[in-house]
PyMOL CGO cylinders between C-alpha atoms (Angstrom):
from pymol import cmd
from pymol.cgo import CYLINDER

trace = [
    CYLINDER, 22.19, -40.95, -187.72, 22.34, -42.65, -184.25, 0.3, 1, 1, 1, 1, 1, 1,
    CYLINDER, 22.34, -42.65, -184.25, 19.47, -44.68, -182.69, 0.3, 1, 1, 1, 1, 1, 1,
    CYLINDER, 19.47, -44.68, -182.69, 18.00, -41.95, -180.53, 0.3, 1, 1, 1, 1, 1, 1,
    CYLINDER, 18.00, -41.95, -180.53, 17.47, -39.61, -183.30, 0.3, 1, 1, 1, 1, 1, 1,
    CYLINDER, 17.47, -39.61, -183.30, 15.67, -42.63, -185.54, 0.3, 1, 1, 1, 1, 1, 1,
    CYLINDER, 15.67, -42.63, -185.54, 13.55, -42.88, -182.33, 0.3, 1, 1, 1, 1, 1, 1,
    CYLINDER, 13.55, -42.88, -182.33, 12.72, -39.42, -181.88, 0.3, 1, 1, 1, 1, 1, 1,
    CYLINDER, 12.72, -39.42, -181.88, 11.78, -38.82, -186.03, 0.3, 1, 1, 1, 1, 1, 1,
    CYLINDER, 11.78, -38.82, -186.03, 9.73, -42.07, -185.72, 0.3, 1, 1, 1, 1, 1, 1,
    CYLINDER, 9.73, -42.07, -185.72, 7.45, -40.46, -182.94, 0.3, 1, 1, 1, 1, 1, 1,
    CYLINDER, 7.45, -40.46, -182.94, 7.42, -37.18, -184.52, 0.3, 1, 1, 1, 1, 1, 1,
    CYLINDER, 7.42, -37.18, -184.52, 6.27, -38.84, -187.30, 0.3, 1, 1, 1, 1, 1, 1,
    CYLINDER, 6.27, -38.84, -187.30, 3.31, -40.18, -185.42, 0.3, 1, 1, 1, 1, 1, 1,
    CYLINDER, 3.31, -40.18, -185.42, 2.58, -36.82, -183.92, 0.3, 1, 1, 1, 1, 1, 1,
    CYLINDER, 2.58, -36.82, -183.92, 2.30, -35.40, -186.76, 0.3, 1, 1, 1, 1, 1, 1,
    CYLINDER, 2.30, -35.40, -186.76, -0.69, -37.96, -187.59, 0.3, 1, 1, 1, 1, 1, 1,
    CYLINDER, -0.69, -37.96, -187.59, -2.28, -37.13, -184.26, 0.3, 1, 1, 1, 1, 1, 1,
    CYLINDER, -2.28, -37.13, -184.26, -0.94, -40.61, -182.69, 0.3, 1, 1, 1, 1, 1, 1,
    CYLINDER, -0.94, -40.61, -182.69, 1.21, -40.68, -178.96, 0.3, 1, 1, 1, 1, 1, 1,
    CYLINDER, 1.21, -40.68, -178.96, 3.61, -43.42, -179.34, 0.3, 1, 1, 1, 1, 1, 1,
    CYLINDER, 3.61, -43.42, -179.34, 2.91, -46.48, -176.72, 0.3, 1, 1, 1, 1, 1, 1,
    CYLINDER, 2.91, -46.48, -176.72, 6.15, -48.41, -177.24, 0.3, 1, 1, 1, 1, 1, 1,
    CYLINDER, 6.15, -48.41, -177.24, 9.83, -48.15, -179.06, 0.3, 1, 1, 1, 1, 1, 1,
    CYLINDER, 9.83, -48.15, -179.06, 10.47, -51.77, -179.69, 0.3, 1, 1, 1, 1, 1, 1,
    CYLINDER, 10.47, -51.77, -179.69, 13.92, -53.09, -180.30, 0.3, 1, 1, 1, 1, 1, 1,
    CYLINDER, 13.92, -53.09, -180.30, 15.81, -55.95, -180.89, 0.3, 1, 1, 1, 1, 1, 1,
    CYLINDER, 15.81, -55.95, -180.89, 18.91, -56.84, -178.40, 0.3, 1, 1, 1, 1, 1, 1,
    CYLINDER, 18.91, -56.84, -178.40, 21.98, -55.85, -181.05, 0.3, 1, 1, 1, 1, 1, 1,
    CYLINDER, 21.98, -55.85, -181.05, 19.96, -52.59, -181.26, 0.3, 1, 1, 1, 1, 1, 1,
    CYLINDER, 19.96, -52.59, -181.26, 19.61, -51.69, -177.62, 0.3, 1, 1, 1, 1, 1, 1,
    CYLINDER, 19.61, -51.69, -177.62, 22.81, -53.00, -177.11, 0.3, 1, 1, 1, 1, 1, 1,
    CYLINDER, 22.81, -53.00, -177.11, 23.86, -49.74, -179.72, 0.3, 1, 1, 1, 1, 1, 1,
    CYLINDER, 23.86, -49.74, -179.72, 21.36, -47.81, -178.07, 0.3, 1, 1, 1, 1, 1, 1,
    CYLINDER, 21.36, -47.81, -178.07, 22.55, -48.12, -174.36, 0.3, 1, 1, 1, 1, 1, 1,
    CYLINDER, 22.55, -48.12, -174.36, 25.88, -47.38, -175.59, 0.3, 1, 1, 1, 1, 1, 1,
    CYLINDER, 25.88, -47.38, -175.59, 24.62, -44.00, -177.29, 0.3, 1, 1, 1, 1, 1, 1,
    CYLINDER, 24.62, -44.00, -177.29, 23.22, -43.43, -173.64, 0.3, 1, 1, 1, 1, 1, 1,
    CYLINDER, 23.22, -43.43, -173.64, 26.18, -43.90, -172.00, 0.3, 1, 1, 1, 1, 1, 1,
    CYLINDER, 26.18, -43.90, -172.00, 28.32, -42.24, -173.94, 0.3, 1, 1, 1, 1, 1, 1,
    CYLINDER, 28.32, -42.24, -173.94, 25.73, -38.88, -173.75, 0.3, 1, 1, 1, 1, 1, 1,
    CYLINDER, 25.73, -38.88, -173.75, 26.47, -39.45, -169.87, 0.3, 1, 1, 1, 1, 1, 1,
    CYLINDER, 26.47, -39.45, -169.87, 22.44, -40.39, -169.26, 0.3, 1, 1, 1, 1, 1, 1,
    CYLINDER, 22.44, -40.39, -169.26, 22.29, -41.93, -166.12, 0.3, 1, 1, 1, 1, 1, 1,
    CYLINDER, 22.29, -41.93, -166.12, 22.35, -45.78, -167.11, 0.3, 1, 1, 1, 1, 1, 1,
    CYLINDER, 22.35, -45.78, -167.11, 24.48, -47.98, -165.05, 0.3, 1, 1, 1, 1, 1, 1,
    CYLINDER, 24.48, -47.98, -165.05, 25.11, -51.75, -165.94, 0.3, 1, 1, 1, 1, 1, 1,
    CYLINDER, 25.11, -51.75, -165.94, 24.33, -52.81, -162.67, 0.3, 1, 1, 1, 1, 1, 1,
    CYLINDER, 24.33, -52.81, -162.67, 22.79, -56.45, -161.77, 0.3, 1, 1, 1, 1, 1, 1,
    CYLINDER, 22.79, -56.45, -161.77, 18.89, -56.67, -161.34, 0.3, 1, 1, 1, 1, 1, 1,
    CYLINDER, 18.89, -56.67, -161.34, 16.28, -58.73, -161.67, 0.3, 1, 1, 1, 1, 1, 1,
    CYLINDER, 16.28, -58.73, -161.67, 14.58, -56.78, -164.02, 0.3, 1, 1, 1, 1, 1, 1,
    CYLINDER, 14.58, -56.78, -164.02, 15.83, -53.91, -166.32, 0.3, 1, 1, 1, 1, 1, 1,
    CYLINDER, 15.83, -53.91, -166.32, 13.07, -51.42, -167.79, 0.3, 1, 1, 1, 1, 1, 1,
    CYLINDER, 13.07, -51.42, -167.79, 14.30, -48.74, -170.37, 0.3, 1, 1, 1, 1, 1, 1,
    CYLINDER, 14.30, -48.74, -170.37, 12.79, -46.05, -171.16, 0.3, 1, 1, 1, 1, 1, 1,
    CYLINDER, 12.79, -46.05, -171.16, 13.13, -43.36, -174.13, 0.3, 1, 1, 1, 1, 1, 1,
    CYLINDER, 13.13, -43.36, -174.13, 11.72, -40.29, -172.53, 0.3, 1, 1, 1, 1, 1, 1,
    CYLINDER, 11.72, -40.29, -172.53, 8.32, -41.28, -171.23, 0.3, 1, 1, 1, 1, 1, 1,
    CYLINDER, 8.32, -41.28, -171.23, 8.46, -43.86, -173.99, 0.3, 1, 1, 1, 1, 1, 1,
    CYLINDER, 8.46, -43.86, -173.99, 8.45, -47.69, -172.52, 0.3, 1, 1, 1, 1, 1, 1,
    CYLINDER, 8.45, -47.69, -172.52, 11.24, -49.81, -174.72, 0.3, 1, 1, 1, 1, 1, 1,
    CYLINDER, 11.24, -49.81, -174.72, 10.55, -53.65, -175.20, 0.3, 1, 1, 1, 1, 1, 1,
    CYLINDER, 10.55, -53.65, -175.20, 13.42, -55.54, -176.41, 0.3, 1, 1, 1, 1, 1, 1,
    CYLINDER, 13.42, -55.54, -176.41, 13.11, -58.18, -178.31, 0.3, 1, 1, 1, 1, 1, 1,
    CYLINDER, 13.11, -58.18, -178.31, 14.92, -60.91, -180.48, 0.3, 1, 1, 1, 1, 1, 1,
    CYLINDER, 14.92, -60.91, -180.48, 14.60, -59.70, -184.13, 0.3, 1, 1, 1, 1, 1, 1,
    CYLINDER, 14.60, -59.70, -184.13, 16.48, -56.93, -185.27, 0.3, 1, 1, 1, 1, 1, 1,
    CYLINDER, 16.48, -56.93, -185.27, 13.38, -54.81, -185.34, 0.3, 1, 1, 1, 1, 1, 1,
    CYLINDER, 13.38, -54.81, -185.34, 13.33, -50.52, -184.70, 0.3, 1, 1, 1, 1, 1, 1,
    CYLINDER, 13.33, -50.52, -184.70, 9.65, -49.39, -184.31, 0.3, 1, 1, 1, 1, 1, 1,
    CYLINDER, 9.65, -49.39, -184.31, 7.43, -46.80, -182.64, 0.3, 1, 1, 1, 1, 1, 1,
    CYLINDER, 7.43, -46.80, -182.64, 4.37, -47.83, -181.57, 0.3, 1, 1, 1, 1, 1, 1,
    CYLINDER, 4.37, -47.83, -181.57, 1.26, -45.95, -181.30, 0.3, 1, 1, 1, 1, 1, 1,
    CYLINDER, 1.26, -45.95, -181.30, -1.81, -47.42, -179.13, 0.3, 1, 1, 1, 1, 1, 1,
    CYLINDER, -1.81, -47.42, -179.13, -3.70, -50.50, -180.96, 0.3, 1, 1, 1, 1, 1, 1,
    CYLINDER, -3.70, -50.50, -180.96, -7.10, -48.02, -181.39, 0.3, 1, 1, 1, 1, 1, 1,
    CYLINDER, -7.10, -48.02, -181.39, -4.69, -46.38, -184.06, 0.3, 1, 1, 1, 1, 1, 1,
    CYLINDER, -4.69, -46.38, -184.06, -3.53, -49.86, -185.89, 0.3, 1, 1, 1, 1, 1, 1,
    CYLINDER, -3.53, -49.86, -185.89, -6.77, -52.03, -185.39, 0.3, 1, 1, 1, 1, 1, 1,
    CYLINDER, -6.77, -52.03, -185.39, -8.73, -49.01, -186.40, 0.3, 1, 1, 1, 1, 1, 1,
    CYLINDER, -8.73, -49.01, -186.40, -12.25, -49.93, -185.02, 0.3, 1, 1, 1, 1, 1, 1,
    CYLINDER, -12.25, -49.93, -185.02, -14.21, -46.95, -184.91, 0.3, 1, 1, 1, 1, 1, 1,
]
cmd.load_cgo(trace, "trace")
C-alpha cells in the first residue's frame, strides 16, 4: 500500500467518527516517499527552489517533520475533548 492510500484510509477513518482531518503530519523520509508517489502519478509537483514549500493532500495541509511519524489529524476540540 503506498503513502497516499494510508493517508486517504486514515481520514476516512476519521469521517467515519464524524471528525474532518486538520493536518497529515509526516516525517522527511516519508514525504520524501510521498512526493515521489506524486510525481510519479504526474500531480503537478515540481522540485523547484523556494523559500517556502507547502504540501498539500487534497485540501489537507501536510507538516513535515523530523520523526518518522504518519498521522491524520483531526481539530484539537476532537483530542482535548472539552465539552
Amino acid at each position: 500500500m503506498n503513502i497516499s492510500e494510508k493517508i486517504d484510509r486514515m481520514i476516512a477513518r476519521l469521517e467515519a467518527k464524524g471528525m474532518g482531518a486538520e493536518y497529515v503530519v509526516m516525517g522527511k523520509a516519508t514525504c520524501v516517499k510521498w512526493l515521489v508517489e506524486q510525481a510519479a502519478r504526474g500531480t503537478d509537483m515540481a522540485w523547484r527552489p523556494a523559500r517556502v514549500y507547502h504540501f498539500s493532500h487534497g485540501r489537507v495541509p501536510v507538516v513535515v517533520c523530523e520523526s518518522e511519524i504518519l498521522e491524520v489529524v483531526p481539530n484539537a476540540r476532537y483530542m482535548l475533548d472539552l465539552s
